[in-house]
C-alpha positions as CSV (number, residue, x, y, z in Angstrom):
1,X,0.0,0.0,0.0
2,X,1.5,3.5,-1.0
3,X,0.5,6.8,0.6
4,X,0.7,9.6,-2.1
5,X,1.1,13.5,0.1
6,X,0.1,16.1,-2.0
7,X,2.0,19.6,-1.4
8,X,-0.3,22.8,-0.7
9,X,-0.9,25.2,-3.1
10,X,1.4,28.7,-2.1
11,X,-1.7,30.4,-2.0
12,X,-2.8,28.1,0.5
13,X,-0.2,28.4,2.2
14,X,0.7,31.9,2.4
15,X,-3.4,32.3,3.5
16,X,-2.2,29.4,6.1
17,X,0.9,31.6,7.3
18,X,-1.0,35.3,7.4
19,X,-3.9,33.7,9.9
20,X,-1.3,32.3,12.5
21,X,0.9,35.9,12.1
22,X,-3.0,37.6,12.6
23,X,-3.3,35.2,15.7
24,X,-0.4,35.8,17.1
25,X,-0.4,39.2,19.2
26,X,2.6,40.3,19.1
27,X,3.0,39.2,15.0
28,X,-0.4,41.0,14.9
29,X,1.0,44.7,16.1
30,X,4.0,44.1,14.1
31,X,2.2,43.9,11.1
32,X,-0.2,46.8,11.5
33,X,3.1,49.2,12.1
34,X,4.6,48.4,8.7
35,X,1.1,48.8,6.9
36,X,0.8,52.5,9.0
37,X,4.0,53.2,7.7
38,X,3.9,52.3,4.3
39,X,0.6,54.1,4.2
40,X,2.1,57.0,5.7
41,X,5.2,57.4,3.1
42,X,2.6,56.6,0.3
43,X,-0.2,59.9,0.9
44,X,3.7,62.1,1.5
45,X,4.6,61.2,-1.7
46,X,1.5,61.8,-3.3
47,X,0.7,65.2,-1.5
48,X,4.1,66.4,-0.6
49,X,4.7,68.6,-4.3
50,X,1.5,70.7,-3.4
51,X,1.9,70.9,0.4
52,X,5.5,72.2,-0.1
53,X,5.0,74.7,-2.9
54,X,5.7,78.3,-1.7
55,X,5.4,80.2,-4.9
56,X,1.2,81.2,-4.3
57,X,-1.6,80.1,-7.2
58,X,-2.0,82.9,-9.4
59,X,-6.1,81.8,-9.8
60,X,-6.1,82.4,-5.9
61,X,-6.7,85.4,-4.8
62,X,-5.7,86.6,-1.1
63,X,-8.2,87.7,1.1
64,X,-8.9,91.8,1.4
65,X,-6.8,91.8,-1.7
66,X,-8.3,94.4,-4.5
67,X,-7.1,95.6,-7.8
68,X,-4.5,98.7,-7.5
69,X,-3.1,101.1,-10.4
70,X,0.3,102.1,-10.4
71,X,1.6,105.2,-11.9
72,X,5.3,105.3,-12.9
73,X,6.6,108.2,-14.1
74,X,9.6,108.5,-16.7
75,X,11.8,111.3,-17.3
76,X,12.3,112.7,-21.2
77,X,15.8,111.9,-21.3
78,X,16.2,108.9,-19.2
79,X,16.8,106.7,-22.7
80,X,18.2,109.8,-24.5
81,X,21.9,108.5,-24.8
82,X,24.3,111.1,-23.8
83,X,27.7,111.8,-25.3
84,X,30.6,110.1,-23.6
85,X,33.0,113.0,-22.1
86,X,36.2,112.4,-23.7
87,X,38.7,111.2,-21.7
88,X,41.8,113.6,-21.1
89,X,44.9,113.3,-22.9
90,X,47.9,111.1,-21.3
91,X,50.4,112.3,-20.3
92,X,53.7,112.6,-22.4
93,X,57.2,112.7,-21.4
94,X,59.7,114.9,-23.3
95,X,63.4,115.5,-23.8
96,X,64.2,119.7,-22.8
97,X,66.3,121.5,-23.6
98,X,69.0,121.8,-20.7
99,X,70.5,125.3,-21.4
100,X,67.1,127.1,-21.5
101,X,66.2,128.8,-18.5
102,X,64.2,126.7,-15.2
103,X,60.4,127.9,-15.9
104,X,57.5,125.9,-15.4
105,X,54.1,126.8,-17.6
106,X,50.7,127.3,-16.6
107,X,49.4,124.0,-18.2
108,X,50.6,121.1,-19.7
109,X,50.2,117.6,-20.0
110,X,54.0,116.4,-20.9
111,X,56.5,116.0,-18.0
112,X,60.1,116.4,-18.0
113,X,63.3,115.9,-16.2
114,X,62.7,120.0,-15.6
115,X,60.3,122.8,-15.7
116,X,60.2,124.6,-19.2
117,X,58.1,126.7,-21.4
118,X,57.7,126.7,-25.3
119,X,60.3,129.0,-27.2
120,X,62.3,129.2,-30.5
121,X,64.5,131.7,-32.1
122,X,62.2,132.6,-34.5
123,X,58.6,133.4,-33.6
124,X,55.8,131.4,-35.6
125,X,52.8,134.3,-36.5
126,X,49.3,133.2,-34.2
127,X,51.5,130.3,-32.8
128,X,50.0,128.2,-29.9
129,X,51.9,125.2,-30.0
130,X,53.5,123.6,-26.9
131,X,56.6,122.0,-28.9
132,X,58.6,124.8,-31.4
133,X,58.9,124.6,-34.8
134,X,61.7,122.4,-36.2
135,X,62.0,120.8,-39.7
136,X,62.6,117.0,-39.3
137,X,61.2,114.0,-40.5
138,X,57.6,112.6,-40.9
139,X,57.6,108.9,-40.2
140,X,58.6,109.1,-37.3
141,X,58.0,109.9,-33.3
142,X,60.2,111.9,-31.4
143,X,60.1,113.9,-28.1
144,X,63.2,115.5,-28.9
145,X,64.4,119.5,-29.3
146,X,67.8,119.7,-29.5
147,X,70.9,117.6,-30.9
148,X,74.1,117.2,-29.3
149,X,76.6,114.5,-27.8
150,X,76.5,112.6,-24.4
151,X,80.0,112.0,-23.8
152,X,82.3,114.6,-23.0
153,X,85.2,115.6,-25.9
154,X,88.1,113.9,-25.2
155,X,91.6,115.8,-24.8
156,X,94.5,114.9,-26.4
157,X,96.7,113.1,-24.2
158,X,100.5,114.5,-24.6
159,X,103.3,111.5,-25.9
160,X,105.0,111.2,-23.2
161,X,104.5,111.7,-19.0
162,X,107.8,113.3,-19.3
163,X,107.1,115.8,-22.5
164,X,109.0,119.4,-21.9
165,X,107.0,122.2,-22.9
166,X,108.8,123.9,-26.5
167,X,111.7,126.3,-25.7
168,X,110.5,130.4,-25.9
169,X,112.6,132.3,-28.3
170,X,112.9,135.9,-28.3
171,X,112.0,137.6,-31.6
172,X,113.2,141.5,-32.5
173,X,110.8,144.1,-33.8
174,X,111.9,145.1,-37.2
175,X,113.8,147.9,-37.5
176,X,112.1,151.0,-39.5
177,X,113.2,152.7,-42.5
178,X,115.2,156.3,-41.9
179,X,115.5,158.8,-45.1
180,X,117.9,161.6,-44.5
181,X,116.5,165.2,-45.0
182,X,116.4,166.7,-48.1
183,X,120.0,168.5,-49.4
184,X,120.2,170.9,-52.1
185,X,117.7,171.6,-54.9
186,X,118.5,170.9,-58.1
187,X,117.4,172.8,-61.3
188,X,115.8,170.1,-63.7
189,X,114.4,171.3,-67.3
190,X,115.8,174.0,-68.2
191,X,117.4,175.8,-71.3
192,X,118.5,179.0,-72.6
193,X,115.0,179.3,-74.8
194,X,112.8,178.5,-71.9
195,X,112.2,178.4,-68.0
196,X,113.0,175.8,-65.6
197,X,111.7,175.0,-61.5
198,X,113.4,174.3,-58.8
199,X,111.9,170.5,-58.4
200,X,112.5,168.7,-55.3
201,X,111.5,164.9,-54.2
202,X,111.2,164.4,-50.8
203,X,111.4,160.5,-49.6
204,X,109.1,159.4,-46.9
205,X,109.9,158.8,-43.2
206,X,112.8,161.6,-43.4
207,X,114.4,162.1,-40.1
208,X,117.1,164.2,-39.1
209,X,120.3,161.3,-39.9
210,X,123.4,161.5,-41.1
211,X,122.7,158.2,-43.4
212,X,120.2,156.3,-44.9
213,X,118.9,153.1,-42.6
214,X,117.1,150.2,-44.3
215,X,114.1,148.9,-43.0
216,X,110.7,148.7,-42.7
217,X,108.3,151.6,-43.5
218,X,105.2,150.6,-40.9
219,X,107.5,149.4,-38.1
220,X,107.0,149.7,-34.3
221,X,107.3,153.0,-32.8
222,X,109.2,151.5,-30.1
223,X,113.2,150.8,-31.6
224,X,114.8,148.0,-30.8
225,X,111.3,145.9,-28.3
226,X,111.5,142.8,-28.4
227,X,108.8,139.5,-28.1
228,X,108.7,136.5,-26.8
229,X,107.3,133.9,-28.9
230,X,107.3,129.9,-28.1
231,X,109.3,128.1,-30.5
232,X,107.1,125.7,-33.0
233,X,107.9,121.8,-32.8
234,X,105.7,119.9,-35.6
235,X,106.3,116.6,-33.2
236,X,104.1,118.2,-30.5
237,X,101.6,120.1,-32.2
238,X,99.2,122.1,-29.3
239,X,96.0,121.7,-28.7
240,X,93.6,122.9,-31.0
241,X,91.4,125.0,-29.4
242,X,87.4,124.8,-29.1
243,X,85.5,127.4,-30.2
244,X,82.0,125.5,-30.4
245,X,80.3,125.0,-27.4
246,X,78.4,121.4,-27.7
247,X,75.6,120.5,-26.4
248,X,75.3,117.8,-23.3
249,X,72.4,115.7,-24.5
250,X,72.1,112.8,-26.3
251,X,72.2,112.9,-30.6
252,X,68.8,113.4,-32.1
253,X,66.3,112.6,-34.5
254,X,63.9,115.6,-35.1
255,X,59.6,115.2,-35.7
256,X,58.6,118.2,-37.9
257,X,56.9,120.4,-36.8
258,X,55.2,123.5,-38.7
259,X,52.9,125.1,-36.1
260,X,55.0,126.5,-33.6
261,X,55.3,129.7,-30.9
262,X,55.0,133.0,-31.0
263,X,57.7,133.1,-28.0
264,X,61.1,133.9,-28.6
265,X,64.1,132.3,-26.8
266,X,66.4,129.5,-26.5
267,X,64.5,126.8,-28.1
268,X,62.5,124.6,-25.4
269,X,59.3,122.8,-24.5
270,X,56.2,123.3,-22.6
271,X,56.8,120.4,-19.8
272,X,56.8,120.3,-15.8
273,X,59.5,118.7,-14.0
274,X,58.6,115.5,-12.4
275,X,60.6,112.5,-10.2
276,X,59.2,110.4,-13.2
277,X,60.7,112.2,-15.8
278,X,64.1,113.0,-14.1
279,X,64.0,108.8,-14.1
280,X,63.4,108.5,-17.1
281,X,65.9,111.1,-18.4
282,X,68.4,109.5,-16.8
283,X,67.6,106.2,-18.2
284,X,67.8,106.6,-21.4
285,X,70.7,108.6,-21.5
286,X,72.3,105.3,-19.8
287,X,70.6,102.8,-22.7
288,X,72.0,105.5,-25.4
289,X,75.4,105.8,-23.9
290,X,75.7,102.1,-23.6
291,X,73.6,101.1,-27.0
292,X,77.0,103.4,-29.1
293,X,79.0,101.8,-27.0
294,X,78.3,98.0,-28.2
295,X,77.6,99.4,-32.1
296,X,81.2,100.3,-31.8
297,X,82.5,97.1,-30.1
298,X,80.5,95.0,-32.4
299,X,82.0,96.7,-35.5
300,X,78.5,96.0,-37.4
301,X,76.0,98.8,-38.6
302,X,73.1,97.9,-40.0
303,X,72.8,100.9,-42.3
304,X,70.3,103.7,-42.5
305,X,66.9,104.2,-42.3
306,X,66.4,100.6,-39.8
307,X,65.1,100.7,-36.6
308,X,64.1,98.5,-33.7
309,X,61.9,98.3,-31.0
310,X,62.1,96.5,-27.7
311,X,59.0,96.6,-25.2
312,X,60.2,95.5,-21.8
313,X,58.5,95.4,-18.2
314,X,60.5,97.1,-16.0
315,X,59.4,96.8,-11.9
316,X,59.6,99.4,-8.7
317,X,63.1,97.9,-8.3
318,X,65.0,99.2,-11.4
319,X,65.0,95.9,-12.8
320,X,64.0,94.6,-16.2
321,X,62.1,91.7,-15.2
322,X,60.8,90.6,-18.6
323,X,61.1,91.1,-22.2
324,X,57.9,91.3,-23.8
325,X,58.8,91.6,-28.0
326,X,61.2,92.5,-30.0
327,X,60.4,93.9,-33.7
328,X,62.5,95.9,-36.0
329,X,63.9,95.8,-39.7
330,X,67.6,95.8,-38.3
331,X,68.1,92.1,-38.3
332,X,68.9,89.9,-35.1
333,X,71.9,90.9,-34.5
334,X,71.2,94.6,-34.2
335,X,68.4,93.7,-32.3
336,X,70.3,91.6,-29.7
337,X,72.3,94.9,-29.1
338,X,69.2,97.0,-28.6
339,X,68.1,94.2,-25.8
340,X,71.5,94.3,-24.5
341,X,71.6,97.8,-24.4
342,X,69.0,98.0,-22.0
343,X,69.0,94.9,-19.4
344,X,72.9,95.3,-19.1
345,X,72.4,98.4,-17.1
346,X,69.8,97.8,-14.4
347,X,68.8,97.9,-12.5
348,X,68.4,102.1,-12.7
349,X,67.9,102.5,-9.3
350,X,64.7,101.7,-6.7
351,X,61.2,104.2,-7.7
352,X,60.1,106.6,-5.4
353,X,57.1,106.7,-3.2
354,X,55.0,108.9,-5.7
355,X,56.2,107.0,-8.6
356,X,55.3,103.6,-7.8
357,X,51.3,105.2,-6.8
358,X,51.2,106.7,-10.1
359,X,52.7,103.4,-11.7
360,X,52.1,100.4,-9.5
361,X,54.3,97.8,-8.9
362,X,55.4,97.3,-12.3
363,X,55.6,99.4,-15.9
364,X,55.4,98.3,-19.7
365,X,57.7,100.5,-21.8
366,X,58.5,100.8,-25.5
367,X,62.0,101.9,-26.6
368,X,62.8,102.2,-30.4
369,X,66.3,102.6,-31.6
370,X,66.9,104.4,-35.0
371,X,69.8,103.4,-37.7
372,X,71.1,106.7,-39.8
């Protein structure tokens, strides 16, 4: 005999499982806290968007709340645009003139390494310029007045530590021609037929001697003076002297200029001094004395009419602290001279207090060197 046990079906038994959990008091409280919960997160999820909304219903209208007009009042020329004030102009720094006289002008925007006013030799009818007139060249910028030489003439050094100055020789004043007074007359032209003259010729200088003296007709008055006179040695010729007075600034490259002043003078600028511009003065005479000095060490021109032009950042140090281009038609090796020229002189000393809260910490400048 077999016995054949049938499994329950799972819904049976899950039914079966339920009813003893439901039986069960404990099971029983169990179960009705995770329905409550579930039931709970279930209405939050549905009802949460519209309970949390803070933005009010725009078809809702608040209580006590009415309709209200607002009048806003615009003026005529609120959207009139108005003309933008132009800015004023930068200012400038310029090269002076250092033998005109100290006098600073009533207004000016270029500064200077000393005070100056506008002036030229030869007035320019209704002029009003600030810079004088001077003939120069077009296509090109320059701050420049005047032309001279940086460095100083040199002397001529004598041969020898031990040279001895020439011998002085002592030269006689030529002695002056002496004509004894006149003797007797003599009767010229005459004949038995006709009439004759006594007919005298009286020499010049005749003095009261008993001979004639040769000599000079125009000579001193002063008989027998004589001068000392240093001997010439053509193996130590003297200095020749200088009769030209040149100029201590730095060679120059003029800008025309037609319009000029009607103020007559030694030729200057409008342009107040400033600490800025005495820096900057100083500067570039250093970069020019030391930018001839490599051109002639190098022994290589480039030839006229080239240029180049270095822009560099230079901080409240002195110091070139970077090298920002380098453009020109001078080729690379006049333009490693032009570089050189200026980094192998700083630092130019530390900027004062008012030039570093005009300037910042740091300045970009541009420096263009001309070939003639």
């Amino acid at each position: 005999m077999s016995q054949t046990i049938v499994p329950p079906h799972p819904l049976v038994t899950l039914r079966r499982y339920g009813v003893e959990l439901w039986e069960d008091p404990d099971s029983r409280s169990v179960l009705i806290g995770l329905l409550g919960v579930l039931l709970v997160h279930l209405l939050l999820l549905l009802y949460a968007p519209h309970i949390l909304r803070v933005d009010p219903s725009s078809s809702v209208l608040r209580p006590h709340s009415s309709n209200k007009q607002f009048n806003i009042e615009i003026a005529p020329d609120t959207f009139i645009q108005k003309p933008v004030p132009k800015p004023p102009p930068p200012f400038k720094f310029v090269e002076t003139n250092p033998d005109a006289p100290d006098n600073a002008p009533d207004k000016t925007n270029n500064f200077a390494a000393r005070n100056q006013q506008v002036a030229q030799e030869k007035p320019t009818p209704d002029g009003k310029s600030d810079r004088p007139a001077i003939t120069g060249q077009k296509e090109i910028e320059s701050t420049q007045i005047v032309d001279g030489r940086l460095s100083k003439p040199t002397e001529q050094a004598p041969t020898s530590p031990m040279t001895v100055a020439p011998p002085k020789v002592s030269v006689e004043a030529p002695r002056q021609e002496q004509n004894p007074l006149t003797g007797i007359e003599k009767r010229e032209g005459a004949d038995e037929n006709g009439y004759g003259s006594n007919i005298a010729k009286f020499p010049e200088s005749t003095k009261p001697v008993p001979e004639r003296i040769e000599g000079v007709k125009n000579a001193p008055l002063i008989q027998g003076a004589t001068s000392v006179q240093p001997q010439i040695d053509p193996q130590h010729p003297q200095r020749r002297p200088q009769i030209v007075k040149q100029m201590q600034t730095r060679p120059a490259i003029f800008q025309e200029n037609k319009l000029g002043t009607q103020n007559i003078g030694a030729i200057g600028v409008d342009a107040k001094w400033s600490a800025y511009g005495q820096y900057l003065q100083k500067m570039i005479e250093s970069v020019q004395i030391q930018w001839e000095r490599l051109i002639i060490e190098s022994k290589i021109y480039p030839g006229g009419g080239k240029m180049v032009t270095v822009r560099f950042r230079m901080d409240k140090e002195g110091q070139i602290s970077q090298i920002i281009s380098v453009d020109g038609t001078a080729g690379n090796q006049a333009e490693g001279t032009c570089t050189t020229a200026i980094t192998s002189r700083a630092p130019y000393g530390p900027w004062t207090d008012d030039m570093i809260a005009v300037l910042g910490e740091s300045q970009v400048m541009t420096f263009t060197f001309y070939y003639q």
